[in-house]
N, C-alpha and C positions, 0 to 999 in steps of 0.2 A: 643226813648225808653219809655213805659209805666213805668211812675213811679205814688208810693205818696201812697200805698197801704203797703209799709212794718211799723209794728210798731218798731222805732229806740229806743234807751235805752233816747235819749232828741229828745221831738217833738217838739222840736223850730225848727229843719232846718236838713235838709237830709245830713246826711256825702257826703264826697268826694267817688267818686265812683272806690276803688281797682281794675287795670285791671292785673296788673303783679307783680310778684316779681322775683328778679334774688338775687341771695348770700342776702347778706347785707341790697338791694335796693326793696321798692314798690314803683310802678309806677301809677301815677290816668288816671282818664279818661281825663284829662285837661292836661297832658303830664307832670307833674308835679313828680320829683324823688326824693325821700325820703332815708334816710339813718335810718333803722330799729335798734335803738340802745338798745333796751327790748322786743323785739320777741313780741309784743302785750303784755301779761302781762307773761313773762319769758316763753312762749309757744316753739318760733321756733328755735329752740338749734341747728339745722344744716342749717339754715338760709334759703332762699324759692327757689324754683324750682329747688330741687335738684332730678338730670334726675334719681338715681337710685332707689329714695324711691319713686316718683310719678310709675319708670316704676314694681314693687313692690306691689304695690296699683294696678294698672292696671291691672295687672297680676293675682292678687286671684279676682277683681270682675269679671274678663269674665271666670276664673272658678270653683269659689264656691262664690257666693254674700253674703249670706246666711242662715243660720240655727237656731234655735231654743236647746236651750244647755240642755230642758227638755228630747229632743232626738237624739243628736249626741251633738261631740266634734270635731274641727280641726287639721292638723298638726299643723297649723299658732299659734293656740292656746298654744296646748300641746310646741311647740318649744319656744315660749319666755317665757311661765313661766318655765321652764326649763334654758333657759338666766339666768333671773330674782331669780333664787333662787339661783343658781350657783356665782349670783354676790353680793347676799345676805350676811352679816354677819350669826354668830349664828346658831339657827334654824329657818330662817327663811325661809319655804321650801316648804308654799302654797300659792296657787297666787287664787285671784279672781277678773276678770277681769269686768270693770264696761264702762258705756260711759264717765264718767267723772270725777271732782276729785272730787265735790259735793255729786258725786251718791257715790263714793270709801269710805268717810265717814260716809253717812248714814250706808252703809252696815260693816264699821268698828264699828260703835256705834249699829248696830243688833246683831255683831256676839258677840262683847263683853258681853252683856246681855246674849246671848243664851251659851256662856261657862260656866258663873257664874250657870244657871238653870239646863243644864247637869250635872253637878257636886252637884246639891242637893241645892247649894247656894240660895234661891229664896228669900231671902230678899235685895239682891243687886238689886237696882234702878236709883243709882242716876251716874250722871256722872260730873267734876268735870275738870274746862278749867281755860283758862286764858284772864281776862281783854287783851283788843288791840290785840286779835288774829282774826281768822281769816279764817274760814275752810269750807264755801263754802254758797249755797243762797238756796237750799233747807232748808224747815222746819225745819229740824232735824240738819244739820249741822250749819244752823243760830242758831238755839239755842244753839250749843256746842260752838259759834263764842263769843266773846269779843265785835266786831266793832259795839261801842254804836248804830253811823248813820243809820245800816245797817239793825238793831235788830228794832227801833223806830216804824215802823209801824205797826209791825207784833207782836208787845209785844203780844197781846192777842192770839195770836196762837201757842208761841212757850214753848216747855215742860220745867221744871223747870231744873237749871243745874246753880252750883254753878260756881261761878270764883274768883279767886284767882290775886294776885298782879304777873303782866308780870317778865321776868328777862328781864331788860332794864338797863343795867349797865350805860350809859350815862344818862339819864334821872334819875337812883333811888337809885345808889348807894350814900353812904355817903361819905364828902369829906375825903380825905386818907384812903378811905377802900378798901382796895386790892380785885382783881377781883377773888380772891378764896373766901375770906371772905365772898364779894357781891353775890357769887354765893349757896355759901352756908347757908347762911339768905335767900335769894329768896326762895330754896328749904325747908327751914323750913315753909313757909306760908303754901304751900302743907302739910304738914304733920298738923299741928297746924289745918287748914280746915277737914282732913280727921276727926281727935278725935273727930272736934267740932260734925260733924256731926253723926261721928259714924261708924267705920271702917266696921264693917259687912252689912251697904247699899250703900257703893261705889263700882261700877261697872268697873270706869276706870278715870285715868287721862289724858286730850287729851290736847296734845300740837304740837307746828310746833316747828321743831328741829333749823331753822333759821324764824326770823317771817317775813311773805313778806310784803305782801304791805300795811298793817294794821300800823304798826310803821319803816318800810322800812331796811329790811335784817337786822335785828339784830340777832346775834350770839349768843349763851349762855354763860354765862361769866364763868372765872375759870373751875369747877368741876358741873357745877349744873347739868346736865344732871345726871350725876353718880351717885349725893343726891340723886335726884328726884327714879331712879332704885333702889335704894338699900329703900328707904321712901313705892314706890309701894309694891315689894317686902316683906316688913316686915308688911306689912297689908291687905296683898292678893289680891294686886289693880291692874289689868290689864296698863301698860303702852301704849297707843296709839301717837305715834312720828305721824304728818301731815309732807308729804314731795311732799305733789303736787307740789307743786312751787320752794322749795329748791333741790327735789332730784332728781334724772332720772341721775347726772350726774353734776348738776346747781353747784354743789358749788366743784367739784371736787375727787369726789368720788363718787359710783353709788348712793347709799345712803349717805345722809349728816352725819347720826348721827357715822359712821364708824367714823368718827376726834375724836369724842369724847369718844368714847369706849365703847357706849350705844348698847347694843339691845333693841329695843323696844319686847312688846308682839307681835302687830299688827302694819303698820306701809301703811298709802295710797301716793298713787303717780299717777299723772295726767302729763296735759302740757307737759312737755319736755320729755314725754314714748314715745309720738308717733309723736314730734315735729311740732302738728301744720295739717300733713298731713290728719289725721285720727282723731276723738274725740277716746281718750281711758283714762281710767283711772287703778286703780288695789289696791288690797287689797293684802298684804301681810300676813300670821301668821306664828308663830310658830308651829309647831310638836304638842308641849303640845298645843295650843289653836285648834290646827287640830283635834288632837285625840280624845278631848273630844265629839267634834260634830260626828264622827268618830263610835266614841263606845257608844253612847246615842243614843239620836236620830237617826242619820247616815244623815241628811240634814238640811243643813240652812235652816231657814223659811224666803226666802227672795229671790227676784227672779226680774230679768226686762229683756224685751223684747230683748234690745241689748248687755248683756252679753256676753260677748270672742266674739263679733260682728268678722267674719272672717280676713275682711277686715281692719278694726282697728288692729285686731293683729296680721297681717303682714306686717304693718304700721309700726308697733311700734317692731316686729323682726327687719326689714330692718333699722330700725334707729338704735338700739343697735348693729345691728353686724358693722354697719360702723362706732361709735364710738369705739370700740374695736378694730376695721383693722385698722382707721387712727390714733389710740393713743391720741384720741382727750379728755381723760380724763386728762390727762398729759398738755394736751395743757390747759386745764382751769385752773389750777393751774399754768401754763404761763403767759397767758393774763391776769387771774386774777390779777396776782402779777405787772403786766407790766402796768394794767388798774390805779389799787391800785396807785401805784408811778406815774403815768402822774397827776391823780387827785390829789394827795397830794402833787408837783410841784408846779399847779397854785391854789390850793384852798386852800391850807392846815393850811393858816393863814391868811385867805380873813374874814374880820369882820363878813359876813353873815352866813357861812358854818361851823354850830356849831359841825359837827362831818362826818365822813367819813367813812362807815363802810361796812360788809357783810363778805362773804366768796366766794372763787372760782369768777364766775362769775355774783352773785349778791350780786351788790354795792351799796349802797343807800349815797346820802347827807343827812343831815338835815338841812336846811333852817331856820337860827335865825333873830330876827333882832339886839340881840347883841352877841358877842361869848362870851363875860367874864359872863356875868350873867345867859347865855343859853337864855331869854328870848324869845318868839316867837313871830312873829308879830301877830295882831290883825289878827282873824281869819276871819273877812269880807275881809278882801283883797284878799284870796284867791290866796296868790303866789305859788301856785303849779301849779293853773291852767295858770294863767300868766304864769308859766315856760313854760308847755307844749302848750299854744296859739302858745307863742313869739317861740320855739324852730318848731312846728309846721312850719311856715311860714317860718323857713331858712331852712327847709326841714330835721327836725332833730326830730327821733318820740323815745319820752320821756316814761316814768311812773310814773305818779306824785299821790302825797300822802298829804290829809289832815286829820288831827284831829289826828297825830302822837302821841301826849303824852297822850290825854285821850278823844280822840272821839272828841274834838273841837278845841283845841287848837294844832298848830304843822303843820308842811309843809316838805314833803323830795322828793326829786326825784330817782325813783329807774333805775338801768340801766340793763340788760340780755341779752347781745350781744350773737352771737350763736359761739357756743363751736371751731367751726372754723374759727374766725374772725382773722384779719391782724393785727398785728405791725399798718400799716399805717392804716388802719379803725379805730383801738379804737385811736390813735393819731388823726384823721379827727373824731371821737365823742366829744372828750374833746374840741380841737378848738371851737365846733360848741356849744357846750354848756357855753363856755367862752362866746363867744355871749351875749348866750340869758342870763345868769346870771348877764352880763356887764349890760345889757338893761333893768332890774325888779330890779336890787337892787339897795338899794339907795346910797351903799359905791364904 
């Protein structure tokens, strides 16, 4: 095989080279078989070579590949944002379909600005996130992103965008302050931010409704979603929920933030839409954020070559109608809770494993090196990566996470088994990560 020409994310040494995947399992080109216990990074939600979404895919490329959305539309199209809004809380009842969940954001942070300017608003600019989040590698979404690491190079490129303190109930809460209390001081930073700045230049507030891989599946604690809506709302600030990672279904509802009783304004979603088969991503709005572009203007100013890509979204149809035929949203609040209780079994008062957390089927550890003081190890050891090496080599493929609590400090391992996985698979997960846990820590 010609190799040594692809640029890899580290060019010390060429990956192992993926020839197969079947359910659960990728196989390399050294015969070597892996038990896929986070989809890649919470991607493959119906886990790989599954015959009726590849035969699906096959199907719309040999007969439409194709189009350009400046001059047609699909059925593929028009049918899952039809799904998709259908499964939608609220009003939320238009879909803009993007390649990815990076690109799903940018075009969430255009349209938010471009509703504010229909409506006359033209001093709204600014847009307004959260530390340790996390919402994608384009310019635009790096800058609405938290992830110090991720932000470092590119400081001088990216637009200004306030951030605000995470809700990280482990990490921030005060000792004996109840998870409504904590949720609801989190949500006061938000607001306290807005005045400082000045309620008539906030454009929107953008967060991830569970945080992924930035601080590892953290949930919002008590009420604070509800604050944070009713905070928007009373200063005319578009809410934008991130659910590339948490939502498609990941945490047990199509939409994550449906647990919590949130509608967001705008709301993106990637990875687990089109499970891996097809790059798709999607922008959600509501009615009112619809209308306004609608009856103003009458078009986004915003546009990329593989929008409603055909192919992609019949990808991403064929994966929602077979979570909806096998009930397999029911099943993640299954496994979830099945995964939940095997993990809290063997870790749940292991010295290292300062907290156990997520919703549905993203569950994150956090990796301390004391549990009573929360302490973390020294960030040069790099036990995330040692988890994922060591789990690596017993054929057990992780998500591991550094600089959890503030960009350097902090270690967790996330896990996104796909929405069909066994009883015995997530028991064969937990085993295999007892392992490699046995093996890096020092208790």
């Amino acid at each position: 095989m010609n190799a040594g020409h692809v640029f890899h994310r580290f060019t010390s040494a060429r990956p192992p080279i993926a020839t197969r995947g079947e359910g659960i399992y990728l196989s390399d080109s050294e015969g070597r078989r892996f038990v896929d216990a986070c989809g890649g990074a919470a991607v493959s939600c119906l886990g790989h070579g599954h015959a009726e979404i590849a035969a699906a895919v096959a199907e719309q490329a040999a007969r439409l590949e194709f189009i350009h959305t400046g001059f047609f539309t699909t059925d593929a199209a028009e049918e899952l944002a039809t799904v998709m809004a259908d499964m939608s809380p609220g009003s939320l009842d238009r879909v803009w379909f993007t390649g990815s969940g990076s690109e799903a954001v940018e075009a969430a942070l255009k349209l938010s600005r471009q509703y504010h300017l229909e409506r006359g608003d033209t001093a709204r600019s600014r847009v307004i996130a959260r530390r340790q989040s996390y919402h994608g590698n384009t310019l635009g979404a790096l800058a609405a992103g938290g992830s110090v690491w991720r932000r470092a190079p590119y400081e001088p490129l990216l637009i200004d965008v306030s951030v605000v303190d995470p809700c990280f109930e482990y990490r921030f809460a005060e000792p004996g302050e109840s998870a409504e209390d904590y949720g609801r001081r989190a949500a006061r930073a938000l607001e306290d931010e807005i005045i400082r700045l000045g309620p008539e230049t906030i454009i929107a507030f953008l967060a991830e409704t569970v945080v992924g891989a930035t601080a590892g599946a953290v949930p919002p604690a008590g009420e604070y979603l509800r604050h944070v809506r009713e905070i928007c709302d009373l200063y005319g600030v578009l809410l934008i929920l991130d659910e590339v990672m948490c939502g498609s279904g990941r945490t047990g509802t199509f939409l994550s933030c449906e647990q919590d009783g949130v509608v967001p304004d705008i709301v993106t979603l990637g990875k687990g839409l089109g499970a891996g088969y097809q790059p798709i991503g999607a922008v959600i709005c509501t009615s009112e954020v619809y209308d306004a572009v609608a009856r103003g203007s009458g078009a986004l100013k915003h546009g990329q070559t593989y929008n409603a890509h055909p192919v992609g979204c019949a990808a991403g149809l064929a994966v929602q109608r077979v979570i909806q035929r096998d009930g397999l949203l029911d099943r993640v609040n299954e496994a979830g809770d099945y995964l939940s209780s095997l993990l809290r079994s063997r870790f749940g008062n292991h010295p290292n494993i300062g907290d156990i957390r997520g919703r549905g089927l993203l569950i994150a550890l956090e990796i301390v090196a004391d549990r009573q003081t929360k302490a973390p190890f020294d960030p040069e050891l790099a036990m995330h990566q040692r988890a994922k090496a060591d789990a690596f080599n017993r054929g057990l493929l992780i998500y591991p996470g550094g600089g959890t609590i503030d960009g350097r400090n902090g270690d967790h391992i996330l896990l996104a088994p796909p929405y069909n996985v066994t009883d015995d698979e997530l028991a064969m997960i937990v085993d295999l990560l007892a392992q490699t846990l046995d093996s890096i820590l020092p208790s």
